[in-house]
DRENDO-1510 file (C-alpha; in Angstrom, 1 decimal, always signed):
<recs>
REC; n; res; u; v; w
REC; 1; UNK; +0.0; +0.0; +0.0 .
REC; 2; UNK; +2.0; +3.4; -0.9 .
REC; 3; UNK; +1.2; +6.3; +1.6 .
REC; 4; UNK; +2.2; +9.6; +1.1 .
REC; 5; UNK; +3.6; +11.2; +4.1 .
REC; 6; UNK; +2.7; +15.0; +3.7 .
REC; 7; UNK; -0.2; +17.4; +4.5 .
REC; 8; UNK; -1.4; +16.5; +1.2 .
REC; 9; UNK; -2.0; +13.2; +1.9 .
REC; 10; UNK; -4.1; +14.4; +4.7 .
REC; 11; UNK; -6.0; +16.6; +2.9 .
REC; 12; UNK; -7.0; +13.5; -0.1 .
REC; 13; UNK; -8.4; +11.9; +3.0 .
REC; 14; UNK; -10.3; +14.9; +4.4 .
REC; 15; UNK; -11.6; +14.9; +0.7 .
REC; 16; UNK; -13.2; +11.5; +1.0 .
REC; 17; UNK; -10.7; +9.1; -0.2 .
REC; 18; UNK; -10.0; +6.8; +2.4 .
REC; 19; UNK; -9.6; +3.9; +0.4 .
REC; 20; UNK; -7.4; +1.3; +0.0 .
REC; 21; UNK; -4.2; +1.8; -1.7 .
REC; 22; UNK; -2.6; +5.0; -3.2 .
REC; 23; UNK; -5.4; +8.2; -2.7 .
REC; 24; UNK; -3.4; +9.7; -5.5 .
REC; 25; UNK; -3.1; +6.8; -7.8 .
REC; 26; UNK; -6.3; +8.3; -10.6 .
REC; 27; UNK; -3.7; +11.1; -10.7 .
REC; 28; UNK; -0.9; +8.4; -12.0 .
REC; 29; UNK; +0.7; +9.5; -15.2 .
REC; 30; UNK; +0.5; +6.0; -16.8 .
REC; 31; UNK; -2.4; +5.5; -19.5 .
REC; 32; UNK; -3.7; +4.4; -22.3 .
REC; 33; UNK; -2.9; +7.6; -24.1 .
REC; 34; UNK; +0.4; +7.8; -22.3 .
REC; 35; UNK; -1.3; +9.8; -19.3 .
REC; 36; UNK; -2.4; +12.5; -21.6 .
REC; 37; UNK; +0.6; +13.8; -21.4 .
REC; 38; UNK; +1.1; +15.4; -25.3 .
REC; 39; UNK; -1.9; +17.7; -23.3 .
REC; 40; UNK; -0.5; +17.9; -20.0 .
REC; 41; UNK; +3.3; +18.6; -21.0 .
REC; 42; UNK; +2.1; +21.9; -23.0 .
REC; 43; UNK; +3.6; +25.2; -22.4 .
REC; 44; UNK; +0.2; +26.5; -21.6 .
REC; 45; UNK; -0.9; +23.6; -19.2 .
REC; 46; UNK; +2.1; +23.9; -17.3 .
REC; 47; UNK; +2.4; +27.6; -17.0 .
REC; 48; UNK; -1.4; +27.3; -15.0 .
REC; 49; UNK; -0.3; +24.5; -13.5 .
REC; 50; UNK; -3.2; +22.3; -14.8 .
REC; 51; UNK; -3.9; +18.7; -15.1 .
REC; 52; UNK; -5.7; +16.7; -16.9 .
REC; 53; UNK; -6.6; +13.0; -16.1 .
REC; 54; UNK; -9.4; +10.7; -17.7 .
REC; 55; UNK; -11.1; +7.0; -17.4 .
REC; 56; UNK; -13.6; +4.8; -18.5 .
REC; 57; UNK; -15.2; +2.0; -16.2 .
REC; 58; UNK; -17.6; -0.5; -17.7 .
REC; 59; UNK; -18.6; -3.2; -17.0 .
REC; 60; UNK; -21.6; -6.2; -16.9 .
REC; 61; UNK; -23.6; -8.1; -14.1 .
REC; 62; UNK; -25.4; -11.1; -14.0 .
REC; 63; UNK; -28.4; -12.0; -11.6 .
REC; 64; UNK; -29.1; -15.2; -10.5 .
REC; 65; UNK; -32.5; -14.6; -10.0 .
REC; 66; UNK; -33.0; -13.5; -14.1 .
REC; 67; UNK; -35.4; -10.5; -13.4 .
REC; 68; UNK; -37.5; -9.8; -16.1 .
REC; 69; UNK; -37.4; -6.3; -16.2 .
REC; 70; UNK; -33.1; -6.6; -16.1 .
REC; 71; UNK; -32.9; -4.9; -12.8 .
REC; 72; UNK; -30.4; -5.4; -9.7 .
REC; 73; UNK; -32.3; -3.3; -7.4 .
REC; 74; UNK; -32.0; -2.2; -5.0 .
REC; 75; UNK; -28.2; -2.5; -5.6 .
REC; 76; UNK; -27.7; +0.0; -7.6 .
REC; 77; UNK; -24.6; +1.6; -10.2 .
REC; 78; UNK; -24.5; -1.7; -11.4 .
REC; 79; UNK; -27.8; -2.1; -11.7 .
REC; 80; UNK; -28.5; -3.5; -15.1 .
REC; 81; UNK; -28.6; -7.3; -15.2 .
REC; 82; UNK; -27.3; -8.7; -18.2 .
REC; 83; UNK; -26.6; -5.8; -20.0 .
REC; 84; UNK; -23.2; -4.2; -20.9 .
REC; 85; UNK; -23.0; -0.7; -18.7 .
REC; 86; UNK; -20.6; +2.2; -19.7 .
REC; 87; UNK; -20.5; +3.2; -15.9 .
REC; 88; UNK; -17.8; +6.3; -16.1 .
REC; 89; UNK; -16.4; +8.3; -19.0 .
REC; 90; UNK; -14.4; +11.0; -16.9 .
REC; 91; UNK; -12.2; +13.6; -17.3 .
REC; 92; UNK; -10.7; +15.6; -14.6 .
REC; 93; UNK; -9.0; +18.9; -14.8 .
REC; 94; UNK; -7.6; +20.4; -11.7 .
REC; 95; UNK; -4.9; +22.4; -10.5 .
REC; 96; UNK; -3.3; +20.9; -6.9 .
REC; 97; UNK; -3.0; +23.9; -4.3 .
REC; 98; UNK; +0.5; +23.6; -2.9 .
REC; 99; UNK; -0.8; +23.0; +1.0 .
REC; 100; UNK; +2.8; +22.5; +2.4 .
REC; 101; UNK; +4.4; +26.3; +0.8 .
REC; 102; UNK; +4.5; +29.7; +2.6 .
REC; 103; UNK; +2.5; +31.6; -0.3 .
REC; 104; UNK; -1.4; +31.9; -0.9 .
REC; 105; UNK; -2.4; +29.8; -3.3 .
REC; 106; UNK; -5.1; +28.6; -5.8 .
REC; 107; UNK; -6.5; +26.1; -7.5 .
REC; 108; UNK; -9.6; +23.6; -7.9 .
REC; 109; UNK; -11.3; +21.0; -10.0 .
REC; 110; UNK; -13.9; +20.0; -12.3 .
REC; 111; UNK; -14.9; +17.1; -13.0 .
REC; 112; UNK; -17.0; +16.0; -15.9 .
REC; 113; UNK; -18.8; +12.4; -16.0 .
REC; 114; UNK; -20.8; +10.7; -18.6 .
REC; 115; UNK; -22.5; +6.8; -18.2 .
REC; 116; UNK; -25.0; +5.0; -15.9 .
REC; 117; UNK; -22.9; +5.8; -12.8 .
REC; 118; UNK; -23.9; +9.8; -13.0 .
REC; 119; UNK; -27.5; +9.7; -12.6 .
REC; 120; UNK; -26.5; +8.2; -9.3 .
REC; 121; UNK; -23.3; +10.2; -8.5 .
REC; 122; UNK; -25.0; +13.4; -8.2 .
REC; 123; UNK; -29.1; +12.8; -8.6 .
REC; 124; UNK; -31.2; +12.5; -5.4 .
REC; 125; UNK; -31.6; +9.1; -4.3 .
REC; 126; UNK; -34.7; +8.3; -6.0 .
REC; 127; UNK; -35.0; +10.3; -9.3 .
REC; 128; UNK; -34.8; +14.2; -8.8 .
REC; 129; UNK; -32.0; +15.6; -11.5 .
REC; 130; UNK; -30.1; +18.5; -11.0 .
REC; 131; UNK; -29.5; +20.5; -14.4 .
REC; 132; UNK; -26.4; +18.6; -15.3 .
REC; 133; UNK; -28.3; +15.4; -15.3 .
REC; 134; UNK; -30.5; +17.3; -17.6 .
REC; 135; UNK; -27.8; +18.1; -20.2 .
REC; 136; UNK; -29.0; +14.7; -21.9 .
REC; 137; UNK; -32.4; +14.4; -22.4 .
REC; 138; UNK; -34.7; +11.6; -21.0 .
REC; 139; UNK; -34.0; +9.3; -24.4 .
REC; 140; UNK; -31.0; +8.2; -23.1 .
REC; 141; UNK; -32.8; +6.2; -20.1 .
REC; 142; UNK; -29.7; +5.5; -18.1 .
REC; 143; UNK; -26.9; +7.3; -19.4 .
REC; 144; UNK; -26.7; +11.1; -18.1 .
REC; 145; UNK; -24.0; +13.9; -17.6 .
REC; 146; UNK; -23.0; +15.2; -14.2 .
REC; 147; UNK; -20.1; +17.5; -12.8 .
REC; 148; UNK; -19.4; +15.8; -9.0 .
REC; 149; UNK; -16.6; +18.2; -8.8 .
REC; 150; UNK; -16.6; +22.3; -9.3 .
REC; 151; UNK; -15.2; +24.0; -6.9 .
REC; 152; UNK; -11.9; +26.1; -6.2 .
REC; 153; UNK; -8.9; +25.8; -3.6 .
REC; 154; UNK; -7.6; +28.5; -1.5 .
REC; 155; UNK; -4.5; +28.2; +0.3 .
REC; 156; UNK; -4.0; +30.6; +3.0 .
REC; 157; UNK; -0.7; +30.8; +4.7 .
REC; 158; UNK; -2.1; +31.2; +8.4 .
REC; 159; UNK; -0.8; +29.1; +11.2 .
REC; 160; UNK; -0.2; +25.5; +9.9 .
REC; 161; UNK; -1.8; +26.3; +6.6 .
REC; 162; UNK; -5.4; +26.7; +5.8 .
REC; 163; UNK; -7.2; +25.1; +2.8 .
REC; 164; UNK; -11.0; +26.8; +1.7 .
REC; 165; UNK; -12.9; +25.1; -0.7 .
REC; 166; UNK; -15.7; +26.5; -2.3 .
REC; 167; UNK; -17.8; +24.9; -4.7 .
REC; 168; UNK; -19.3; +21.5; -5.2 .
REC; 169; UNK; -17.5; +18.6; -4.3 .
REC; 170; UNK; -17.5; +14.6; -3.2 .
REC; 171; UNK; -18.1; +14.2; +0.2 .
REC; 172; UNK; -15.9; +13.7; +3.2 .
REC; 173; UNK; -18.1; +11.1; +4.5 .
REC; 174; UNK; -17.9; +7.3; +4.7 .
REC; 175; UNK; -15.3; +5.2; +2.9 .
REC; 176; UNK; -16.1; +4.5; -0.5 .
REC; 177; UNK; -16.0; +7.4; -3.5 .
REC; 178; UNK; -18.1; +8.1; -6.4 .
REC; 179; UNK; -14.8; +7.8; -9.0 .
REC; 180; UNK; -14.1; +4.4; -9.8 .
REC; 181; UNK; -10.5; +4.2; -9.6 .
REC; 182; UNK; -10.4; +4.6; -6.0 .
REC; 183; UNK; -12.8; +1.7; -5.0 .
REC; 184; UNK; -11.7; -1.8; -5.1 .
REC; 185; UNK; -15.0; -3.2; -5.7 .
REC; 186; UNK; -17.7; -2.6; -9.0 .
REC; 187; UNK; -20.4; -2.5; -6.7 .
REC; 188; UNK; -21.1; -0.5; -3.9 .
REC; 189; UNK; -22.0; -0.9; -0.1 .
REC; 190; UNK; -25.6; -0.2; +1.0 .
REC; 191; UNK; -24.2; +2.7; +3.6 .
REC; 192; UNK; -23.0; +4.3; +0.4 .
REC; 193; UNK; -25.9; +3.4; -1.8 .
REC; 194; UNK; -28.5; +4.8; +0.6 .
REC; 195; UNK; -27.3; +6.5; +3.7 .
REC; 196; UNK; -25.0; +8.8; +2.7 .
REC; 197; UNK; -24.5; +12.1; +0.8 .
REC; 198; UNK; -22.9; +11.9; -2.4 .
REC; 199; UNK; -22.1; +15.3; -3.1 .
REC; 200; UNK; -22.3; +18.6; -0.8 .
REC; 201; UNK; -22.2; +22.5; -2.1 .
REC; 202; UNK; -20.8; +25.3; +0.0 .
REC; 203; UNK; -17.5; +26.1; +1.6 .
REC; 204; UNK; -15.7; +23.4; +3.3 .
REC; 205; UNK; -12.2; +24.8; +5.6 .
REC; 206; UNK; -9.9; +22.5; +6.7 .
REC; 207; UNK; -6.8; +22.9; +8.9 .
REC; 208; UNK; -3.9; +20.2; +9.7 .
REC; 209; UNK; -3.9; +20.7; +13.7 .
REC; 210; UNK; -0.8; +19.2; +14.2 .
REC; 211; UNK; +1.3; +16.7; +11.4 .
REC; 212; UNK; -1.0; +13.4; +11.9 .
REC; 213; UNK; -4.7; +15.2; +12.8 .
REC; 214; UNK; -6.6; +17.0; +10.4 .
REC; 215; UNK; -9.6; +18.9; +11.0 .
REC; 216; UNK; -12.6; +20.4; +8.4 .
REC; 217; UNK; -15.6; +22.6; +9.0 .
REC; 218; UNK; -17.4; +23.8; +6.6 .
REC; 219; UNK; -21.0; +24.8; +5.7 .
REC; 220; UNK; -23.3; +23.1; +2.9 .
REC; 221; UNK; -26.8; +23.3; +1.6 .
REC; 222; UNK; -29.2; +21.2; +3.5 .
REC; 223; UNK; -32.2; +20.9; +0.2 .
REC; 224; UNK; -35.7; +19.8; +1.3 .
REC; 225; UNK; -38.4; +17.0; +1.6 .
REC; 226; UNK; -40.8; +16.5; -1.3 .
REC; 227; UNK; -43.5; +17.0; +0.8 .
REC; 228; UNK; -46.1; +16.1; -2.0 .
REC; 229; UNK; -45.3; +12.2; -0.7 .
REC; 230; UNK; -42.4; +11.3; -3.2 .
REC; 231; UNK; -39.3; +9.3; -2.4 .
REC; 232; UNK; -36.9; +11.8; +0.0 .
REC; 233; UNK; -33.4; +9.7; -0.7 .
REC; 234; UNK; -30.3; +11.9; -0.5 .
REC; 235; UNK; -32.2; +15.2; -1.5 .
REC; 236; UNK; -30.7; +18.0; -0.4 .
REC; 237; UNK; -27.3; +16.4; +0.4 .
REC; 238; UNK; -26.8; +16.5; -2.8 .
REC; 239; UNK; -28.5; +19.9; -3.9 .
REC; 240; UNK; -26.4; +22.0; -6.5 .
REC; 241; UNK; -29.4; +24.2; -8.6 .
REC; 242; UNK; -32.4; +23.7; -6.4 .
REC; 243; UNK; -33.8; +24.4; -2.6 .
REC; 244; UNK; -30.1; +26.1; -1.3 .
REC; 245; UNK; -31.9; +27.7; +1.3 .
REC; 246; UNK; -31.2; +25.6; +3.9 .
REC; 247; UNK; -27.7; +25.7; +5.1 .
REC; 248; UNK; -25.7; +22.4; +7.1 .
REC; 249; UNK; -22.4; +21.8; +9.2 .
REC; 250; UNK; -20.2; +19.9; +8.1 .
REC; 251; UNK; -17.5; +18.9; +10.0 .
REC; 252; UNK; -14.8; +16.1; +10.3 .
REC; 253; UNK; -11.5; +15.1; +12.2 .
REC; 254; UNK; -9.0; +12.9; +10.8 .
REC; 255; UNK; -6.1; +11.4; +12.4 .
REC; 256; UNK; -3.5; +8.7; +11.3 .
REC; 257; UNK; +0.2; +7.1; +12.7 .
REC; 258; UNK; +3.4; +8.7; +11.6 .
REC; 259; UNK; +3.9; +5.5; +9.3 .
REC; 260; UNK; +0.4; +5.5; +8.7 .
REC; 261; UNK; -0.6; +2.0; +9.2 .
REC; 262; UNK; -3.9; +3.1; +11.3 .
REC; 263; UNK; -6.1; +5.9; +10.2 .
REC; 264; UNK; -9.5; +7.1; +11.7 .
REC; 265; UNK; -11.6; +9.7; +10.6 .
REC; 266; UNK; -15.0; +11.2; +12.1 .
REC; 267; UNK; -17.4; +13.0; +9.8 .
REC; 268; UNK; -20.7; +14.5; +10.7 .
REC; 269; UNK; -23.4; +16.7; +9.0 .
REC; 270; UNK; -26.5; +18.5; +10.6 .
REC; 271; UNK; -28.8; +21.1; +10.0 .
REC; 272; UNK; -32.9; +21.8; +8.3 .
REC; 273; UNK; -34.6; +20.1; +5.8 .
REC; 274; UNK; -37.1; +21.2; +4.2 .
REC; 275; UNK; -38.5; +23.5; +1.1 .
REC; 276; UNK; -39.0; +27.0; +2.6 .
REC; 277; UNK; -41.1; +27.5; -0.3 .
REC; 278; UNK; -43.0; +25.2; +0.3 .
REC; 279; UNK; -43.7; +25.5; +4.1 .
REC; 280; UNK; -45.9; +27.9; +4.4 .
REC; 281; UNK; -48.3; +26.6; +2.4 .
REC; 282; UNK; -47.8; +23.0; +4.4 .
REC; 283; UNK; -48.4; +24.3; +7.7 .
REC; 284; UNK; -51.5; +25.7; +6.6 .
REC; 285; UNK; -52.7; +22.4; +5.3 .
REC; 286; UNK; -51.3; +20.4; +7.6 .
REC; 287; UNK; -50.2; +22.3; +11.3 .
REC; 288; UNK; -46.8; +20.8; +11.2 .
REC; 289; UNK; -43.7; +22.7; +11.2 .
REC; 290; UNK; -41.4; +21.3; +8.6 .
REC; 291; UNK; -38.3; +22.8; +10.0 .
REC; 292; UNK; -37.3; +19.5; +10.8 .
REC; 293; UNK; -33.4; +18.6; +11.4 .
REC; 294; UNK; -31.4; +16.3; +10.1 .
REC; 295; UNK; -28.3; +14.4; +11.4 .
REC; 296; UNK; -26.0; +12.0; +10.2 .
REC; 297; UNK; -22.1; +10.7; +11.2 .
REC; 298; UNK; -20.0; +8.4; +9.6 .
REC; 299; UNK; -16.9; +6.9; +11.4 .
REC; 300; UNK; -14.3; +4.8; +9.8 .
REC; 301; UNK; -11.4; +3.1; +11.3 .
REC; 302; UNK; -8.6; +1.9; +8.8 .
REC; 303; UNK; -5.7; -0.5; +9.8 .
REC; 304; UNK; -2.7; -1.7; +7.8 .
REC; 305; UNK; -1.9; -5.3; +9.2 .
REC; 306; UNK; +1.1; -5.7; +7.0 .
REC; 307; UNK; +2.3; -3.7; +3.5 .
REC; 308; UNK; -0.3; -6.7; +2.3 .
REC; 309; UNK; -3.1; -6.9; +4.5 .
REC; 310; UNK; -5.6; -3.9; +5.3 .
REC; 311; UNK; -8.7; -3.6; +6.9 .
REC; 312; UNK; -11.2; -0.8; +6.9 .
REC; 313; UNK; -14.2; -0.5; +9.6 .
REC; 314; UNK; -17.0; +1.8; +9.0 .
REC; 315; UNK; -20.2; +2.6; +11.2 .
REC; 316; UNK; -22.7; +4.6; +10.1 .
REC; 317; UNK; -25.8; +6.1; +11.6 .
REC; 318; UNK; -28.6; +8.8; +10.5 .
REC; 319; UNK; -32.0; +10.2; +12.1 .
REC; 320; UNK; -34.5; +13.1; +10.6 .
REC; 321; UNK; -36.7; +14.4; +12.0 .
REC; 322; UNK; -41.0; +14.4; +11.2 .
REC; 323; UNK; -39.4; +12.6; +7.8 .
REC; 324; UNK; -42.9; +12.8; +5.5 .
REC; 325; UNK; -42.3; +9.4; +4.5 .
REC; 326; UNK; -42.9; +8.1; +8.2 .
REC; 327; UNK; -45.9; +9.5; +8.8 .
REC; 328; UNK; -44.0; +13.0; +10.2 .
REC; 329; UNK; -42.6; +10.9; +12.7 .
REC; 330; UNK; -38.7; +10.4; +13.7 .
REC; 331; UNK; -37.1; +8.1; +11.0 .
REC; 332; UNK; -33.2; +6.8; +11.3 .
REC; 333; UNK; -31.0; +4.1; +9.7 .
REC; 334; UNK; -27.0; +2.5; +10.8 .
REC; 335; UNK; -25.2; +0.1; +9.9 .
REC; 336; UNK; -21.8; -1.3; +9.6 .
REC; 337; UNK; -19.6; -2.3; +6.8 .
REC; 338; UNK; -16.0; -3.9; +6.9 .
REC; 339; UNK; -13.3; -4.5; +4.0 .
REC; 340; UNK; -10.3; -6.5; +4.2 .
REC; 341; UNK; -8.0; -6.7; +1.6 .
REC; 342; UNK; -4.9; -8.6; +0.7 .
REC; 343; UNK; -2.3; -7.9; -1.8 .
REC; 344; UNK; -1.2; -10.9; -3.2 .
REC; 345; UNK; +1.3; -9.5; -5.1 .
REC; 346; UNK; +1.8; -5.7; -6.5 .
REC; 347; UNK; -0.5; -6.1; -9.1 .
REC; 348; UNK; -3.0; -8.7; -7.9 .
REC; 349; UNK; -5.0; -7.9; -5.2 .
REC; 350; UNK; -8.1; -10.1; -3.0 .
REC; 351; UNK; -10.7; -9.0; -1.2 .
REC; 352; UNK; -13.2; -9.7; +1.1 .
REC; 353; UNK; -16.6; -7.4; +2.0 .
REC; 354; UNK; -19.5; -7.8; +4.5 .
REC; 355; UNK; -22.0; -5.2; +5.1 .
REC; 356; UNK; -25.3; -5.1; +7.6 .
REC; 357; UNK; -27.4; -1.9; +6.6 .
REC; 358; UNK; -30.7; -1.3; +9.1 .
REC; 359; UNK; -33.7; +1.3; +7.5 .
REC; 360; UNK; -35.4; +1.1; +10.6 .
REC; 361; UNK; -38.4; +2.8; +9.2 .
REC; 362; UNK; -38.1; +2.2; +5.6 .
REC; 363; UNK; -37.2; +5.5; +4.3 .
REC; 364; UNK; -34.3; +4.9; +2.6 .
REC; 365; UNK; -33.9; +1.8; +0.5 .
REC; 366; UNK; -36.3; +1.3; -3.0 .
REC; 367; UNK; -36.1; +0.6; -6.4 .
REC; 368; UNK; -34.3; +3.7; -8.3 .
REC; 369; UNK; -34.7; +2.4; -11.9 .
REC; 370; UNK; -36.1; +4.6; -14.5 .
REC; 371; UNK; -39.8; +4.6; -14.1 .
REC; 372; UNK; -40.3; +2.5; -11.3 .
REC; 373; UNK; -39.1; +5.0; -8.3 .
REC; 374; UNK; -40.7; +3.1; -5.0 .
REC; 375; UNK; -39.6; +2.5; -1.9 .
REC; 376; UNK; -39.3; -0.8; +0.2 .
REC; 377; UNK; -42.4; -2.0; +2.1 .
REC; 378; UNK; -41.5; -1.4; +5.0 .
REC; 379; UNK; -38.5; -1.6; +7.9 .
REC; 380; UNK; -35.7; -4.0; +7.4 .
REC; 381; UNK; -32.0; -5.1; +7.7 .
REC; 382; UNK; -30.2; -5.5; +4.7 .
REC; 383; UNK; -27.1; -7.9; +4.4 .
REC; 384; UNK; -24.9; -8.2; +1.5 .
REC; 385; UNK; -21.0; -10.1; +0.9 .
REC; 386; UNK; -18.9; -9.5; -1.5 .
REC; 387; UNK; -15.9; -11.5; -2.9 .
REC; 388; UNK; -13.6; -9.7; -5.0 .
REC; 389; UNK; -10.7; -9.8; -7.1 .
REC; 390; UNK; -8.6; -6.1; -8.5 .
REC; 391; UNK; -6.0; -7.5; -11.2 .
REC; 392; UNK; -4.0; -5.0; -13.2 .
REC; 393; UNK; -2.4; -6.7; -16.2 .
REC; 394; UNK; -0.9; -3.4; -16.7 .
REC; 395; UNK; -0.5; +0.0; -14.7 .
REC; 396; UNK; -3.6; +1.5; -16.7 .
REC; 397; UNK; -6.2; -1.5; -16.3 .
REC; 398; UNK; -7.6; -2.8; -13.3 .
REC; 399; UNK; -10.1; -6.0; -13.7 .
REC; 400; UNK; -12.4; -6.1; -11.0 .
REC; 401; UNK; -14.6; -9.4; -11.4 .
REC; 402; UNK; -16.8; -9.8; -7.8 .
REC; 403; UNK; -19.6; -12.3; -6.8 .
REC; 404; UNK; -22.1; -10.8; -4.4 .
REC; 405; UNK; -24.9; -12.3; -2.2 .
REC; 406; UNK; -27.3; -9.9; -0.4 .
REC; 407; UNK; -30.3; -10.8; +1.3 .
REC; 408; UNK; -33.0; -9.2; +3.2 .
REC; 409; UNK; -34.4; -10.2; +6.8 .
REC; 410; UNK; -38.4; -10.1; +6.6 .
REC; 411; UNK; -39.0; -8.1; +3.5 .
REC; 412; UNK; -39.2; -9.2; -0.5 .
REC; 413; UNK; -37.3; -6.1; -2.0 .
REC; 414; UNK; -35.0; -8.3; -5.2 .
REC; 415; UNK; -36.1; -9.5; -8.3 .
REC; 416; UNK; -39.3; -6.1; -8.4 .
REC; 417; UNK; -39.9; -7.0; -5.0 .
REC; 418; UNK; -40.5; -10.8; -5.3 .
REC; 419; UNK; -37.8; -12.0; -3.1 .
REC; 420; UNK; -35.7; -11.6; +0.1 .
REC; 421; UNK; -32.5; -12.4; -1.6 .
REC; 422; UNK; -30.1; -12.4; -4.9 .
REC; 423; UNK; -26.7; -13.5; -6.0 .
REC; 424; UNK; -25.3; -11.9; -8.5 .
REC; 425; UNK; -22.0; -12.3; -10.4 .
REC; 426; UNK; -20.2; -8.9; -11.9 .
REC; 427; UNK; -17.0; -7.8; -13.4 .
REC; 428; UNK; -15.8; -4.6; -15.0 .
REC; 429; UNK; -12.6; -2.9; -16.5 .
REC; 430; UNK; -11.1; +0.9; -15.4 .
REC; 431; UNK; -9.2; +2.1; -18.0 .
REC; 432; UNK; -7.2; +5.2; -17.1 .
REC; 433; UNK; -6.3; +7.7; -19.9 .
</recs>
């Protein structure tokens, strides 16, 4: 596992990439097209200082359970069942702010994504675009746009350094990302599928403490509730053009060992939900007072046995309050998922995932496919484990073929809600640029 032993490596995990081998590695020069570098070796890229980086991940998935309407719900990314999925077409351009120099500084990122994976990357959890989603009309079906990333760096030269960014931007929470490269595994974990934020939009500051422990506040838009009764999902987390009223914390502290073998971070985001233009005209039907709160933390605990063996631990847990989709009453959902991986050699890696994911009042898990935008029937635990293999035949591939087996205790929500449980049998390629 290579670390990099800097502030900056801090700052890629304050940014949401606490995953398993090198945070930096989608920034690798190696690719199919040489790393781009006939773009990024120009007089004019390097006098800005900008970067470009690209990908493609795509893949196919089999269910066991041959669902006739070619759905994996409610896992979802993958979510197609025999059919051939173009899941990421990206291309990154950024400029890194120098966090470790004496001088202000600036840079950012934007990040532009086509395939499956972007109606998902940046839409609410159960169908609400934002206008990049809309950038591709609704003939497409599952292929969209989306921009995960814009936002700008600022480096201020104050104490130990301070780093504003302002924009939109992946989350700091939980372990796994929305970019392909930096996940071991196609599919995702239910904690990432349905109880965390995707993306936030605001200001975010963070500010290394002392060399191992890294601390970020920031504030982000908090959205809204449909209150007309549709599916809630991630809305608001992942607002970027609708509903910014609202305002949330967000705040984090990371800390790892000087050789980094252990790692923990602590993430945590609170404030209103709700559509204030809306509310008015709901408490007059209704006499409730939407200005409900909502709260959700996400712990992860990372630990580097050997230069071959890592483990990750995450815990997750949510509430909102008077959530419309529980009869205005208190809804929350937890869980726990863990990750341990062994590098069998520098190119071959094995690894092994369990998850158990509780919607203890069944606001949060559904079916997201085009059209058919429902939730569960009710409450339940959902379990899934996943067996996975990450072979790169060369520097700019990585095979990931995976079985998974997920099941459900006491509710049918596989195969359009016919059964508790499905096996299903995936594999796709990243191709770096």
């Amino acid at each position: 596992m290579k670390n990099i032993k800097s502030k900056r490596h801090l700052a890629l995990i304050a940014g949401g990439l606490m995953s398993i081998g090198d945070p930096g590695r989608a920034e690798e020069a190696s690719g199919l097209l040489g790393g781009l570098k006939f773009i990024n070796e120009s007089a004019w890229m390097k006098s800005l200082g900008l970067t470009v980086t690209g990908w493609m991940d795509a893949g196919i998935t089999y269910n066991a359970n041959d669902p006739a309407d070619n759905y994996n719900g409610p896992v979802i990314f993958n979510d197609r069942s025999g059919e051939f999925q173009l899941n990421q077409l990206v291309v990154d351009l950024s400029r890194a702010v120098n966090v470790e120099g004496s001088e202000w500084d600036v840079g950012g990122k934007v990040t532009f994504m086509f395939g499956t994976d972007a109606r998902t990357n940046t839409i609410n959890a159960y169908g609400e675009g934002h206008w990049d989603n809309d950038l591709i009309g609704d003939g497409t079906r599952f292929y969209k746009i989306a921009l995960p990333n814009v936002y700008i760096d600022v480096f201020a030269p104050f104490g130990n350094g301070i780093t504003a960014r302002l924009g939109r931007f992946y989350t700091i929470m939980g372990y796994e990302t929305g970019l392909s490269p930096d996940n071991f595994f196609y599919s995702h974990p239910y904690t990432f599928q349905y109880g965390e934020p995707f993306t936030h939009t605001g200001v975010m500051f963070t500010y290394p403490v002392v060399n191992n422990l890294l601390v970020t506040l920031g504030a982000v838009t908090g959205g809204h509730n449909q209150f007309g009764g549709s599916l809630d999902g991630n809305a608001g987390w992942d607002g970027f053009d609708k509903n910014m009223e609202n305002w949330n914390f967000l705040g984090g502290v990371f800390w790892n060992t000087d050789d980094h073998a252990t790692s923990v971070g602590f993430s945590i985001i609170t404030g209103d939900v709700n559509a204030d233009n809306d509310l008015d005209d709901f408490r007059r039907k209704t006499g409730i007072d939407k200005k409900d709160n909502r709260t959700f933390y996400s712990f992860i605990f990372k630990q580097d046995f050997t230069d071959h063996v890592h483990y990750v631990f995450q815990h997750d847990h949510g509430i909102e309050q008077q959530h419309p989709l529980n009869n205005f009453k208190d809804a929350q959902w937890y869980g726990i998922q863990q990750q341990l991986i062994y590098e069998v050699t520098d190119t071959v890696g094995v690894g092994l995932r369990g998850e158990w994911f509780r919607d203890d009042d069944g606001v949060r898990v559904g079916q997201m496919c085009p059209g058919c935008a429902v939730l569960a029937s009710g409450p339940a635990s959902y379990y899934g484990i996943t067996l996975g293999l990450n072979w790169k035949p060369v520097d700019w591939v990585a095979l990931r073929p995976e079985v998974r087996y997920d099941w459900a205790d006491g509710i049918n929500n596989y195969d359009a809600r016919k059964k508790s449980d499905q096996l299903l049998f995936a594999v796709d390629a990243v191709i770096k640029f």
